[in-house]
MDAnalysis code that builds the backbone (N, CA, C; Angstrom):
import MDAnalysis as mda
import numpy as np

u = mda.Universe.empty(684, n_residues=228, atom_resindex=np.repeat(np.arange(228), 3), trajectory=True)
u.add_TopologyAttr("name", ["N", "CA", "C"] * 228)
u.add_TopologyAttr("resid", np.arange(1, 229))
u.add_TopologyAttr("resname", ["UNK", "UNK", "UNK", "UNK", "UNK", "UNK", "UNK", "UNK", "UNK", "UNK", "UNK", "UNK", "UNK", "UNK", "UNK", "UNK", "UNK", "UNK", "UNK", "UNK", "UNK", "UNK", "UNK", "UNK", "UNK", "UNK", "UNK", "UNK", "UNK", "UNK", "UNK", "UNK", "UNK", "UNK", "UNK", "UNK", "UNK", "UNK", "UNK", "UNK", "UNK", "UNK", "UNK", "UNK", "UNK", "UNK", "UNK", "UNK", "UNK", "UNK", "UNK", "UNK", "UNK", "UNK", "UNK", "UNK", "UNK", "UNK", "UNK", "UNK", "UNK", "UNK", "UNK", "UNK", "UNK", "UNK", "UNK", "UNK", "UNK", "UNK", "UNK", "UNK", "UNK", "UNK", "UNK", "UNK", "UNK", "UNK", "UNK", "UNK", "UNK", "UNK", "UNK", "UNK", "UNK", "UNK", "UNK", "UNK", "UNK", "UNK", "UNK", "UNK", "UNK", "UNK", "UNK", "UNK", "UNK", "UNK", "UNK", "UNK", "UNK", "UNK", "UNK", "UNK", "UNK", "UNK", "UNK", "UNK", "UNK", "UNK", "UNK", "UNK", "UNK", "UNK", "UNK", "UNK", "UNK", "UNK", "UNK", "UNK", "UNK", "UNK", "UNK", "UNK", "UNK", "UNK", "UNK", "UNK", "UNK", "UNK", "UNK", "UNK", "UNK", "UNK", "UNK", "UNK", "UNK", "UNK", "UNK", "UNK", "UNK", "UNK", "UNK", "UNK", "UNK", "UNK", "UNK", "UNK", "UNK", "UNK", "UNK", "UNK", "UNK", "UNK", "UNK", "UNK", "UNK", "UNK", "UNK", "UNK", "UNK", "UNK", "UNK", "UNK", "UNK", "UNK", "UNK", "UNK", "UNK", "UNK", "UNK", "UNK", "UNK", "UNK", "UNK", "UNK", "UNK", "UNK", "UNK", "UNK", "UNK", "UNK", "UNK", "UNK", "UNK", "UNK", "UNK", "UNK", "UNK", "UNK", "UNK", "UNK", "UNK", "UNK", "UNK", "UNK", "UNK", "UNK", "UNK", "UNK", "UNK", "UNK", "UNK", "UNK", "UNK", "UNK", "UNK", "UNK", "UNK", "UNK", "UNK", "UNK", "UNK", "UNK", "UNK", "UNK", "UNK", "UNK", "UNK", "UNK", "UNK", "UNK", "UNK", "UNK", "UNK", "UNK", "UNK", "UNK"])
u.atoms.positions = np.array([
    [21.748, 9.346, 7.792],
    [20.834, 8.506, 7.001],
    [20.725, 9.087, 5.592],
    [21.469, 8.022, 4.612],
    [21.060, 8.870, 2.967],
    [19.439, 8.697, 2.912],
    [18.891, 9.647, 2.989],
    [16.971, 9.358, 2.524],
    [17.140, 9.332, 1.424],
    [17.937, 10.667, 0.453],
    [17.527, 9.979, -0.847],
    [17.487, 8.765, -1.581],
    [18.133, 7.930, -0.515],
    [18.332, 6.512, -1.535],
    [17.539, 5.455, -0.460],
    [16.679, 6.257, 0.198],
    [16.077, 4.844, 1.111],
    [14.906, 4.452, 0.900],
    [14.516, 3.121, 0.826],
    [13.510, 2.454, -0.426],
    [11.873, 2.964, 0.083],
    [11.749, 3.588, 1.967],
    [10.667, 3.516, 1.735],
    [10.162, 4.989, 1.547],
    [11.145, 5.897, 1.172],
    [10.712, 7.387, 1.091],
    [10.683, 7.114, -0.575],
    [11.579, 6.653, -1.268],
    [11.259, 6.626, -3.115],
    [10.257, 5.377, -3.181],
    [9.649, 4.521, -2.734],
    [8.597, 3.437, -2.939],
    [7.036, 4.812, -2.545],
    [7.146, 5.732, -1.301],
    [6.450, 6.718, -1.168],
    [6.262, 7.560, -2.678],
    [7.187, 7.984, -3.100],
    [7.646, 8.754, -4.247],
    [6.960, 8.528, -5.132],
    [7.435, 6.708, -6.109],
    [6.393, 6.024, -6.804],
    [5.120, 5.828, -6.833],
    [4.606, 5.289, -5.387],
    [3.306, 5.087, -5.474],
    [2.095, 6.575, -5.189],
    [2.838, 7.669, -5.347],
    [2.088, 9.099, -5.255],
    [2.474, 9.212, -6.555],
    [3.272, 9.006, -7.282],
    [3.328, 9.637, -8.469],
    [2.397, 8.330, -9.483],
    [2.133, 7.288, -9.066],
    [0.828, 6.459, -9.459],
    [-0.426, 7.296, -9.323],
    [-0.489, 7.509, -7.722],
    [-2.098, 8.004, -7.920],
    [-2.174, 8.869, -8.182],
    [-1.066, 10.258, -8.278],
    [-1.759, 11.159, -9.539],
    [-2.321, 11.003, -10.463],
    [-1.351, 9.849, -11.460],
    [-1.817, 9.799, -12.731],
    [-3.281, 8.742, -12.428],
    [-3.672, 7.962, -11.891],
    [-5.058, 7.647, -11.476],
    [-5.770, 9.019, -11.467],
    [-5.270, 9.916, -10.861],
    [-6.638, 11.182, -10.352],
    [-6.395, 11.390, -12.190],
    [-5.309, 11.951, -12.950],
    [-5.547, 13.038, -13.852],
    [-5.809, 11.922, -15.371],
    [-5.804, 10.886, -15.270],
    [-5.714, 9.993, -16.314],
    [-6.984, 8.983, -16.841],
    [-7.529, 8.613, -15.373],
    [-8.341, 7.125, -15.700],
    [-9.685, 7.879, -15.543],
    [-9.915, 9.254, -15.666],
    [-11.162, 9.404, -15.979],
    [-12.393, 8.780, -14.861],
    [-12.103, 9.059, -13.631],
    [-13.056, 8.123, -12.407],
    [-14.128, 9.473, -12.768],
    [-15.135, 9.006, -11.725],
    [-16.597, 10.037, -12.277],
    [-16.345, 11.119, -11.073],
    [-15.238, 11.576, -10.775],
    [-15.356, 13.303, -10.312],
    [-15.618, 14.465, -11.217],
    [-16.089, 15.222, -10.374],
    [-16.089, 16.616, -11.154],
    [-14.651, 17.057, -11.604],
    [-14.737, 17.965, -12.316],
    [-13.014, 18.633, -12.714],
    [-12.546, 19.659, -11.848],
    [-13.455, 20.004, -10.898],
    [-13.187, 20.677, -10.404],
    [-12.190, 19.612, -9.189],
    [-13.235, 19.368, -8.686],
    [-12.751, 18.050, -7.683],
    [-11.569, 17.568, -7.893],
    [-10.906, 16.777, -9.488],
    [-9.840, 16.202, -10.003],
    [-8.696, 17.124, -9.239],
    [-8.791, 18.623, -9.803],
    [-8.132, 19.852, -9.959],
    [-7.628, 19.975, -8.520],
    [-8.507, 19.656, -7.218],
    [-8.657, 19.613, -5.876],
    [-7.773, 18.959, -5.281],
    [-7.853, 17.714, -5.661],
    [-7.493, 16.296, -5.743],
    [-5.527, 16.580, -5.872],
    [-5.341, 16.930, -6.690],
    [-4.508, 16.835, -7.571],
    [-3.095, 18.119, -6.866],
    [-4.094, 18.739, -6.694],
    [-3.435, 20.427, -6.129],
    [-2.710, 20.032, -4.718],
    [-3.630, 19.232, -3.413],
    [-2.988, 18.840, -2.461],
    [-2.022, 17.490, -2.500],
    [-2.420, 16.944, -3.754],
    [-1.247, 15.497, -4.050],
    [0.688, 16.579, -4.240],
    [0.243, 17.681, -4.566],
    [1.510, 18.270, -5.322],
    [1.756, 18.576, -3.918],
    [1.757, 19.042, -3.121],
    [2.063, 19.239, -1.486],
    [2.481, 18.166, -1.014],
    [1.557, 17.190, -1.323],
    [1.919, 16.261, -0.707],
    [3.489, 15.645, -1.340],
    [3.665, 16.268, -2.222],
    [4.693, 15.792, -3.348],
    [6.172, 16.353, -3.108],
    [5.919, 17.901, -2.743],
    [7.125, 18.855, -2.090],
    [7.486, 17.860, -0.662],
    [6.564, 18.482, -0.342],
    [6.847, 17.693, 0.995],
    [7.826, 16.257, 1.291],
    [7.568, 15.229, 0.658],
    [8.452, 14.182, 0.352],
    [9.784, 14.510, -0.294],
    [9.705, 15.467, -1.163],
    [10.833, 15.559, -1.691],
    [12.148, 16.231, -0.355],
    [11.453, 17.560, 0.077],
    [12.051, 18.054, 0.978],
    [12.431, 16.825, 2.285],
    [11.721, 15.885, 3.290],
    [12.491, 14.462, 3.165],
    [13.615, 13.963, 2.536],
    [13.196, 13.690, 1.613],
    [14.205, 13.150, 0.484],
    [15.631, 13.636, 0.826],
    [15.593, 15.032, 0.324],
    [16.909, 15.570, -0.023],
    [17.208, 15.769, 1.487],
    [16.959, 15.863, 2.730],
    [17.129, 16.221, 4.395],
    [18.077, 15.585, 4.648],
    [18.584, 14.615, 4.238],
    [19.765, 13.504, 5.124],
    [19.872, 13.994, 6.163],
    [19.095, 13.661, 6.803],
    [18.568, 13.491, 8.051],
    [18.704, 12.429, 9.598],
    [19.205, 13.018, 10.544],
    [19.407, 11.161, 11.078],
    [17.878, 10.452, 11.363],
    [17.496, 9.223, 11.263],
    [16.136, 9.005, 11.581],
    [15.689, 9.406, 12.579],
    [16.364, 9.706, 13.840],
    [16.110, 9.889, 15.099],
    [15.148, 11.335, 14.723],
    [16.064, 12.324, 14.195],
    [15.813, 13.726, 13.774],
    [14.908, 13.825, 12.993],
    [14.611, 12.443, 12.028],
    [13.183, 13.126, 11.123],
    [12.636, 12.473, 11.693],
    [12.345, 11.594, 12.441],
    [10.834, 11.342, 13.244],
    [10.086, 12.166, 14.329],
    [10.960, 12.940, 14.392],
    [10.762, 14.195, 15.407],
    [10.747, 15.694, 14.381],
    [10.514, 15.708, 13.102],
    [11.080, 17.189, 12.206],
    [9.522, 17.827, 12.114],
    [9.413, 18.868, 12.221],
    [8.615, 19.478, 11.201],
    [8.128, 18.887, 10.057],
    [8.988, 18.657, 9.485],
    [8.969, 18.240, 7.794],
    [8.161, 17.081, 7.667],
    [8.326, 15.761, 8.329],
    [7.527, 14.510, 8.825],
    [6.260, 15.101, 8.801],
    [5.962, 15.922, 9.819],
    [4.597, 16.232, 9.994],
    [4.106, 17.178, 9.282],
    [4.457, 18.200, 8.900],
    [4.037, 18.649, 7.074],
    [3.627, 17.714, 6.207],
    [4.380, 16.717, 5.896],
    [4.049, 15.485, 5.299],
    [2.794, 14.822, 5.289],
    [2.450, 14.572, 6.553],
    [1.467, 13.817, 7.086],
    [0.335, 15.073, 7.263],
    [0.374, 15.948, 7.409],
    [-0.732, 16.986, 7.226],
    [-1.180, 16.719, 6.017],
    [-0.243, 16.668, 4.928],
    [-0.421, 17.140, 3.246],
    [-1.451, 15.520, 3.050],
    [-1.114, 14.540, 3.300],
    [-1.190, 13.129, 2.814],
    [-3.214, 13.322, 3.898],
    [-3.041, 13.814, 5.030],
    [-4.575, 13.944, 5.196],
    [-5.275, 14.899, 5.023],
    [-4.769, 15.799, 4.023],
    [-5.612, 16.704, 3.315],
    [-5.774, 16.303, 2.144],
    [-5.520, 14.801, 1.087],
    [-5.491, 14.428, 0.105],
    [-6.667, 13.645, 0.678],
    [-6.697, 12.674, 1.732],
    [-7.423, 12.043, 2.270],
    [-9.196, 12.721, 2.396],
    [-9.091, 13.809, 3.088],
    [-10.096, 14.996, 3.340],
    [-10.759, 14.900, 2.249],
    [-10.060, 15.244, 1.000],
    [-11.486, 15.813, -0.214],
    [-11.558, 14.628, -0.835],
    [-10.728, 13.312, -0.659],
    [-11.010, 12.229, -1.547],
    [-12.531, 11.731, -0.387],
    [-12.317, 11.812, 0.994],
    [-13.534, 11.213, 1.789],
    [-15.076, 12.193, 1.396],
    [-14.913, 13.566, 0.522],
    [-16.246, 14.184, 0.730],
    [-17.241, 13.925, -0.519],
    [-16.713, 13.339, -1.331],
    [-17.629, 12.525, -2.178],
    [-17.368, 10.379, -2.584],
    [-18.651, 10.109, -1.670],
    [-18.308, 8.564, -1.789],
    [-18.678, 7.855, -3.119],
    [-17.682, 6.931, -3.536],
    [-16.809, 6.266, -4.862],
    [-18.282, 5.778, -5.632],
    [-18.300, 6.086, -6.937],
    [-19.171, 5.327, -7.553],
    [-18.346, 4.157, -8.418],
    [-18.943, 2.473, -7.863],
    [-18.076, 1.506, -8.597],
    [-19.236, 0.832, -9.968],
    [-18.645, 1.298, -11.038],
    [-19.184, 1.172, -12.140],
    [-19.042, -0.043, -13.043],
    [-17.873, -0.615, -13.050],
    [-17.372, -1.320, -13.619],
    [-15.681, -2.169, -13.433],
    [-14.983, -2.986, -14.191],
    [-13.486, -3.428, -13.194],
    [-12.667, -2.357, -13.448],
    [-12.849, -1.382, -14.404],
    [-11.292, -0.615, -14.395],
    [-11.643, 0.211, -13.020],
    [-13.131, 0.837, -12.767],
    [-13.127, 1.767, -11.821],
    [-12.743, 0.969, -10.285],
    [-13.208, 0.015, -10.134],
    [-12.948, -1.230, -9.493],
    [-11.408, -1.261, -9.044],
    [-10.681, -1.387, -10.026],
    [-9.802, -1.100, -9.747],
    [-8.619, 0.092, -9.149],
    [-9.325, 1.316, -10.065],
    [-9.196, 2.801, -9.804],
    [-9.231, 3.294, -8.056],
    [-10.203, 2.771, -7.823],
    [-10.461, 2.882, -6.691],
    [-9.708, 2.147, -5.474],
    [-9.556, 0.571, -5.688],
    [-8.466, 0.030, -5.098],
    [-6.855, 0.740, -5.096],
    [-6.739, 1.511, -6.562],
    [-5.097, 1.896, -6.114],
    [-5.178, 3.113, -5.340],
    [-6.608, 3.837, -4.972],
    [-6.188, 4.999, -4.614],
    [-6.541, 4.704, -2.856],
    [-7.022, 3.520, -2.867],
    [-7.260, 3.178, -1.298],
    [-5.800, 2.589, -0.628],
    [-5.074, 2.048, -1.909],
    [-4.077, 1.546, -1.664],
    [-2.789, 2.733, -1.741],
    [-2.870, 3.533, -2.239],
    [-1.955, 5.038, -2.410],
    [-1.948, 5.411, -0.898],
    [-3.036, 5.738, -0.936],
    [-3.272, 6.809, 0.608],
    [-2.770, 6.078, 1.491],
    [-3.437, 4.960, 1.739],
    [-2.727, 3.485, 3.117],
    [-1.228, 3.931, 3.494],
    [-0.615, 3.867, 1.885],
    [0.917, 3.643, 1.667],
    [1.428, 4.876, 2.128],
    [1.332, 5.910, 1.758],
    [1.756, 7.443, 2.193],
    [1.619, 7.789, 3.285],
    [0.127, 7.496, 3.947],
    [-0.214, 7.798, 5.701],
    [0.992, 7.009, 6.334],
    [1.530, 5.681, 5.508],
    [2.236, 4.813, 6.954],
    [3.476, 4.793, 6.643],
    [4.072, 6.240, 5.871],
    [5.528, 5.842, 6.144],
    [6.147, 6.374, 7.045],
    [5.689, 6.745, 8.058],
    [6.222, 7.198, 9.789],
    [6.362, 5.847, 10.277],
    [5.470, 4.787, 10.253],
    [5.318, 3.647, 11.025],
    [6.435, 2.679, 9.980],
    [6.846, 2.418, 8.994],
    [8.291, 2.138, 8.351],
    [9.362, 2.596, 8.449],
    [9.283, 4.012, 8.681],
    [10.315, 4.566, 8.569],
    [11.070, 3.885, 10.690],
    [9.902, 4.159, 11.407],
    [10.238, 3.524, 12.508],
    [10.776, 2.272, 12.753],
    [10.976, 1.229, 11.869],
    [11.916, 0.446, 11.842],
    [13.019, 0.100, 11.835],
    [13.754, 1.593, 11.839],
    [15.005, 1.253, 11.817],
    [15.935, 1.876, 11.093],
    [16.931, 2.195, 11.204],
    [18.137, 3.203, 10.261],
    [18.195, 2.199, 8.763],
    [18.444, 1.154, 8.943],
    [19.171, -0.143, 7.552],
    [17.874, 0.001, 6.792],
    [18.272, 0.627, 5.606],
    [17.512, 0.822, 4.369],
    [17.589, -0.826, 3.368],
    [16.455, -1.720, 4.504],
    [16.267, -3.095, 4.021],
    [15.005, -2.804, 2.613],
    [15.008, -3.332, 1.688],
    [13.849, -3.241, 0.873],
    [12.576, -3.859, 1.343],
    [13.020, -4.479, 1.986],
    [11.171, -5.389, 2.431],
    [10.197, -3.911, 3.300],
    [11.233, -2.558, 4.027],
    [11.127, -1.825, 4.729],
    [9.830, -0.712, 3.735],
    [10.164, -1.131, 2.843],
    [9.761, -0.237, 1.815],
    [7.799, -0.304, 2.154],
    [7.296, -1.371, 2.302],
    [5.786, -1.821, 1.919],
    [5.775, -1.762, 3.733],
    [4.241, -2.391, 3.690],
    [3.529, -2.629, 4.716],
    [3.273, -4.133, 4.900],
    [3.816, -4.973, 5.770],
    [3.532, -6.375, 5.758],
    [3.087, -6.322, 7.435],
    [1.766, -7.437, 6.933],
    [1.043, -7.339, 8.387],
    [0.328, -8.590, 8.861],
    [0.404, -9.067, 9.894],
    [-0.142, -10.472, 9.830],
    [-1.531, -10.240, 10.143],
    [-2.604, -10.964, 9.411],
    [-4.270, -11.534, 9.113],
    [-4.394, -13.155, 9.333],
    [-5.824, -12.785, 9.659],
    [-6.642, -13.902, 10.278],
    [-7.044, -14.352, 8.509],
    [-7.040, -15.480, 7.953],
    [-7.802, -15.596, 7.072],
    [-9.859, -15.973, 7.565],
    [-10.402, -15.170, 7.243],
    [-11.807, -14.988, 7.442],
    [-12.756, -15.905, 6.225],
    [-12.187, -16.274, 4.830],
    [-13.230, -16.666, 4.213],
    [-11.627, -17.488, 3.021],
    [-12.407, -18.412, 2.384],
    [-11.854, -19.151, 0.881],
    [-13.062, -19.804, 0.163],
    [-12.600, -19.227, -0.710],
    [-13.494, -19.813, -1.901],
    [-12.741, -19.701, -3.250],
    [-13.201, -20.649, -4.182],
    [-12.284, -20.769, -5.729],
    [-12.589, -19.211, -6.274],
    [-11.810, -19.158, -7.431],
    [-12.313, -18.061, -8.081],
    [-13.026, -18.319, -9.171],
    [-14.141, -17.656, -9.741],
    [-15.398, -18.407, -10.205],
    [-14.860, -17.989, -11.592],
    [-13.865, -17.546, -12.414],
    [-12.903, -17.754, -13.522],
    [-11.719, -18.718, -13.742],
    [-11.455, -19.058, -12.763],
    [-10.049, -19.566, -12.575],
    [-9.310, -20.464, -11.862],
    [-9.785, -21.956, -12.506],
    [-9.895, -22.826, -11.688],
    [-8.431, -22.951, -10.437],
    [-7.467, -22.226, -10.437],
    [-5.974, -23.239, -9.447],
    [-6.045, -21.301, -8.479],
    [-7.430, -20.649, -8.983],
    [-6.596, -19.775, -7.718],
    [-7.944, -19.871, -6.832],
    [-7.634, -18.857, -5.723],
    [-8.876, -18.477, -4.803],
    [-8.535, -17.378, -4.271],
    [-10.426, -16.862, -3.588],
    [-10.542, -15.492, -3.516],
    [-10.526, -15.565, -1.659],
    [-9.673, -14.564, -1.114],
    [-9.842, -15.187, 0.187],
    [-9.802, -13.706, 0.527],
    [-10.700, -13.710, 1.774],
    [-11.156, -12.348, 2.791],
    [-10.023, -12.185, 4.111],
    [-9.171, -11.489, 4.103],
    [-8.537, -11.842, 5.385],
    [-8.387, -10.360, 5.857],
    [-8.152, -10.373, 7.615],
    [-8.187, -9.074, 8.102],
    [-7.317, -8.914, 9.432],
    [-7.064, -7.813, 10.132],
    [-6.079, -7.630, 11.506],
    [-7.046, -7.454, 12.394],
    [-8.487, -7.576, 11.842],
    [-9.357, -6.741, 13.311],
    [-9.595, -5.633, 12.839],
    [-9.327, -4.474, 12.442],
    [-9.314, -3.398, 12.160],
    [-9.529, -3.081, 10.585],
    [-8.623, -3.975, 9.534],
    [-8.872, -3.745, 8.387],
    [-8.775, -4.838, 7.975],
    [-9.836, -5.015, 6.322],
    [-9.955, -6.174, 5.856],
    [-9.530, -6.560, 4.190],
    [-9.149, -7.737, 3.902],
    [-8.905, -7.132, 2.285],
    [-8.950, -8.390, 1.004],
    [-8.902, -8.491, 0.392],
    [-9.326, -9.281, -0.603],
    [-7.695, -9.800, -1.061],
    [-7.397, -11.154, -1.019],
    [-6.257, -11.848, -1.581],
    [-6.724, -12.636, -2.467],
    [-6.391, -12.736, -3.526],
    [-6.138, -13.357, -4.804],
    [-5.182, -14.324, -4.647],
    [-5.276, -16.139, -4.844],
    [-4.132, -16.590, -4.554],
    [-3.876, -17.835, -5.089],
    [-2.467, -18.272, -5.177],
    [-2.574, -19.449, -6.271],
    [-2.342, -20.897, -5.132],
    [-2.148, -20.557, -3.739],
    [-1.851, -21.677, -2.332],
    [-3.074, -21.766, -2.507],
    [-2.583, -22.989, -2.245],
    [-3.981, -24.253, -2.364],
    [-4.408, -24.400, -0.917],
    [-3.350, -24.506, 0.122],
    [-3.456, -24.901, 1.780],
    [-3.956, -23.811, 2.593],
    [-4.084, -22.466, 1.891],
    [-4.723, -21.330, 3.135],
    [-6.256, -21.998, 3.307],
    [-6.248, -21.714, 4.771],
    [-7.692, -22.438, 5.070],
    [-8.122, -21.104, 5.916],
    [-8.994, -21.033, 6.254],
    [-9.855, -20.012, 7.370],
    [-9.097, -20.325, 8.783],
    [-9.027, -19.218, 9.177],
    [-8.515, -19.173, 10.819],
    [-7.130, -18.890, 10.725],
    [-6.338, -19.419, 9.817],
    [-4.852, -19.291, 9.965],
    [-4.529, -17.604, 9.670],
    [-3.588, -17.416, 10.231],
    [-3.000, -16.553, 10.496],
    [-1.774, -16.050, 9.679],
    [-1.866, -15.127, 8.589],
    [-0.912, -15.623, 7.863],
    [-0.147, -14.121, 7.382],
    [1.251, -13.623, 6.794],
    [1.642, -11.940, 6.230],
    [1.220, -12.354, 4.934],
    [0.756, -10.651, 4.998],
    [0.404, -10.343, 3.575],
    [1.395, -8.785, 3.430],
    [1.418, -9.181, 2.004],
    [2.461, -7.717, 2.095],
    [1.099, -7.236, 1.121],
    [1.432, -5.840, 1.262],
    [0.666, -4.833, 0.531],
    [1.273, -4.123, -0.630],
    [0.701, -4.518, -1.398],
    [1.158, -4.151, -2.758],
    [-0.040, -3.334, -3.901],
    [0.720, -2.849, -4.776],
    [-0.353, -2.344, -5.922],
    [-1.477, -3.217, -6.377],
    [-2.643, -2.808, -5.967],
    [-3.785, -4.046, -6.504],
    [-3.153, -4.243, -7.644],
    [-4.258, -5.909, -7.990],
    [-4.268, -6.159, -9.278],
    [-5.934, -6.982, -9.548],
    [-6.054, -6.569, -10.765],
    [-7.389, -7.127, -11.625],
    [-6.910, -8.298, -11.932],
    [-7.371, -9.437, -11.183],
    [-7.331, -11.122, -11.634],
    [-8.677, -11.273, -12.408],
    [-8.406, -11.836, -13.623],
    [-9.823, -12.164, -14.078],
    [-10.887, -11.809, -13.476],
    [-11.170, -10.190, -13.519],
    [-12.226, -9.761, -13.196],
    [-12.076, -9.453, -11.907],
    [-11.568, -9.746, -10.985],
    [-11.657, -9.810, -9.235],
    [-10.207, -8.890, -9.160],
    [-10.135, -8.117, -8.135],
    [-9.451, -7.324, -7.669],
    [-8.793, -7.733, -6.413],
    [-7.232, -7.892, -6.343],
    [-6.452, -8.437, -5.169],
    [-5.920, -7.428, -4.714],
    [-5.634, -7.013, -3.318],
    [-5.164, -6.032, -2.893],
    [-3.681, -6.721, -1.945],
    [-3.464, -8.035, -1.822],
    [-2.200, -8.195, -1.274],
    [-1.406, -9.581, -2.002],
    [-0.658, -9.743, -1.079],
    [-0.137, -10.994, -1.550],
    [0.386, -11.822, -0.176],
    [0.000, -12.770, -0.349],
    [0.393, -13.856, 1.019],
    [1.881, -14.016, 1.061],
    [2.731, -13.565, 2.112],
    [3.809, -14.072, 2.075],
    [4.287, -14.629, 3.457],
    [3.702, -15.748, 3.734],
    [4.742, -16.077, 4.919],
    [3.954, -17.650, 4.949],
    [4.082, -18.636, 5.469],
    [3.704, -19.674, 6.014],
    [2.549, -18.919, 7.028],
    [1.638, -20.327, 7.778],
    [0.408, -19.963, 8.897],
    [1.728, -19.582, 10.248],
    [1.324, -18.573, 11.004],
    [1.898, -17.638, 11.869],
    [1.330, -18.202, 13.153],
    [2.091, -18.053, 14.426],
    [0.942, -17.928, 15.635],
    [0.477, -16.739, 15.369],
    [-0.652, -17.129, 16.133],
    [-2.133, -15.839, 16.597],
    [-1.660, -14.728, 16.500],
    [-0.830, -14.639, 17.412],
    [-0.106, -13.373, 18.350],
    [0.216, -12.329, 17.593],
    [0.424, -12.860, 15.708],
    [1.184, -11.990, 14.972],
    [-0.266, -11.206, 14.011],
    [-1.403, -11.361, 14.077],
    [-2.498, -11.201, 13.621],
    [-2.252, -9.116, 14.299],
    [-2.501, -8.329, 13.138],
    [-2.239, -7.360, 13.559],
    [-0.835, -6.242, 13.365],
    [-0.288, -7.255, 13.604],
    [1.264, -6.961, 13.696],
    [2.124, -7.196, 12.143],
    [3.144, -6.623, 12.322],
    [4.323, -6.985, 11.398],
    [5.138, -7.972, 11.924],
    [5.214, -9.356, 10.973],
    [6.141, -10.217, 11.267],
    [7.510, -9.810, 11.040],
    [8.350, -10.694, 11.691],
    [9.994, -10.218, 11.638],
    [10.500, -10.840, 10.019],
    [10.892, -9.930, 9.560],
    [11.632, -10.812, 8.416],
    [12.123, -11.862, 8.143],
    [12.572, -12.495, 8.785],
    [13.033, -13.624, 9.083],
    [11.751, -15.001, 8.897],
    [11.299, -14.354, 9.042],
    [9.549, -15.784, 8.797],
    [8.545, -14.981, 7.508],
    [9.689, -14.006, 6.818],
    [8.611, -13.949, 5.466],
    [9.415, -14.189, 4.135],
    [8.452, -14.142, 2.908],
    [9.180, -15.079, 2.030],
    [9.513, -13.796, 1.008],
    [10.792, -13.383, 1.827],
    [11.649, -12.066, 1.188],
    [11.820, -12.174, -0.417],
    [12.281, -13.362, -0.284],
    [12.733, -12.971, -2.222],
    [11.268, -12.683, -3.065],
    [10.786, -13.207, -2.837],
    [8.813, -12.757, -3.599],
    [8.526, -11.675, -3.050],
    [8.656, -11.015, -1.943],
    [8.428, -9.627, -1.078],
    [9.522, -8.618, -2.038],
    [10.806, -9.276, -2.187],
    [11.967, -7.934, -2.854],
    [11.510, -7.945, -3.834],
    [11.466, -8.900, -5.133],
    [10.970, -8.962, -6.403],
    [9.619, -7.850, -6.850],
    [8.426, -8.244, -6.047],
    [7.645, -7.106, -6.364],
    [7.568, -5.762, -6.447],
    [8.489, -5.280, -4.775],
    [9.157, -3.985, -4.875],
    [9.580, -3.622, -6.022],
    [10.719, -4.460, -5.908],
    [11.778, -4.093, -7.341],
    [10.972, -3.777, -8.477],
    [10.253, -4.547, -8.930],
    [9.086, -4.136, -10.132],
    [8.318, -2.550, -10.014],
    [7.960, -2.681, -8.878],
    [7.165, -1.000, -8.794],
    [8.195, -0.250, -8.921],
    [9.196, -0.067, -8.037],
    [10.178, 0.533, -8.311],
    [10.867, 1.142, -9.243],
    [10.872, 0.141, -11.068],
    [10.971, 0.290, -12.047],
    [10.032, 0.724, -12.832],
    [8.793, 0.511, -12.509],
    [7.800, 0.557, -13.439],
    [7.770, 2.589, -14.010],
    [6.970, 2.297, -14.580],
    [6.401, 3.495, -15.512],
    [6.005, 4.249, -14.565],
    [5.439, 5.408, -13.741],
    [3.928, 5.271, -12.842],
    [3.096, 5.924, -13.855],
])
């Protein structure tokens, strides 16, 4: 298995080298000491991936390595001191601040459960796509052609931003997980990609095949490139 070139250990890569610069950049209301804290176990968490990285490794062998679970130690000791002081939301940038670093951690804890998909370094492999119940719709009170919709697996819940007119409550629908974004003021944490699902998939990852890949690759591809 080349790891170095497989999308969901460098999509890992990217989106940690995002929430650093969140911890050392956007100024959230921690202490400096805390930042310093913060920041010290992200760099562990940082070796660690790399050592991955460079392993060419067969998957069989790193789901079973040491190194995996070093990994995942490092990623819940980032977790640890971010849980011992709870978030003050001040305003939309912190609003947001806070969404990428809920969305960082998500992404890093679950690349054991991606990486378990499979040897073929597919790009959709890269994110987390999961099928939700839609729970709530309503317009967005800026913006007349989108809406703000609540949807969840049972377990976790999350705010979609969206320009489908037909999501109604109850349906069942993938959302891939992506880098929030600040919509006029409101904060989206996914993006709808699939048609209404049976039930069954509420929870679960749909098969590729019933999601709407080219809008799923495209976004990748963008993080992928971006700045962090």
């Amino acid at each position: 298995m080349d790891t170095s070139k497989d999308y969901r250990i460098l999509y890992c890569e990217r989106i940690l080298d995002r929430f650093m610069n969140v911890i050392r950049y956007w100024k959230l209301p921690y202490y400096t000491l805390k930042r310093e804290k913060v920041l010290n176990r992200a760099e562990r968490v940082k070796s660690a991936l790399m050592t991955i990285k460079y392993s060419f490794l067969p998957l069989d062998m790193l789901l079973k390595s040491d190194m995996l679970r070093e990994y995942e130690d490092a990623v819940e000791e980032v977790v640890k001191v971010l849980s011992e002081e709870r978030p003050i939301i001040s305003d939309e940038k912190t609003k947001l601040s806070y969404a990428e670093i809920r969305y960082a951690t998500r992404t890093l804890r679950t690349l054991r459960n991606r990486l378990m998909l499979g040897e073929k370094n597919r790009i959709e492999y890269a994110i987390d796509i999961v099928g939700v119940e839609v729970a709530s719709v309503s317009k967005h009170p800026r913006a007349d052609r989108l809406y703000i919709t609540k949807a969840g697996t049972g377990e976790e819940s999350y705010i979609v931003i969206t320009n489908i007119r037909d999501v109604k409550k109850g349906e069942v629908r993938a959302i891939a997980l992506l880098p929030p974004a600040l919509i006029m003021g409101e904060v989206s944490e996914a993006m709808y990609c699939s048609n209404p699902l049976p039930p069954e998939y509420k929870g679960k990852r749909p098969p590729s095949n019933l999601i709407f890949l080219s809008e799923v690759t495209s976004q990748i591809e963008e993080v992928l490139k971006s700045t962090p």
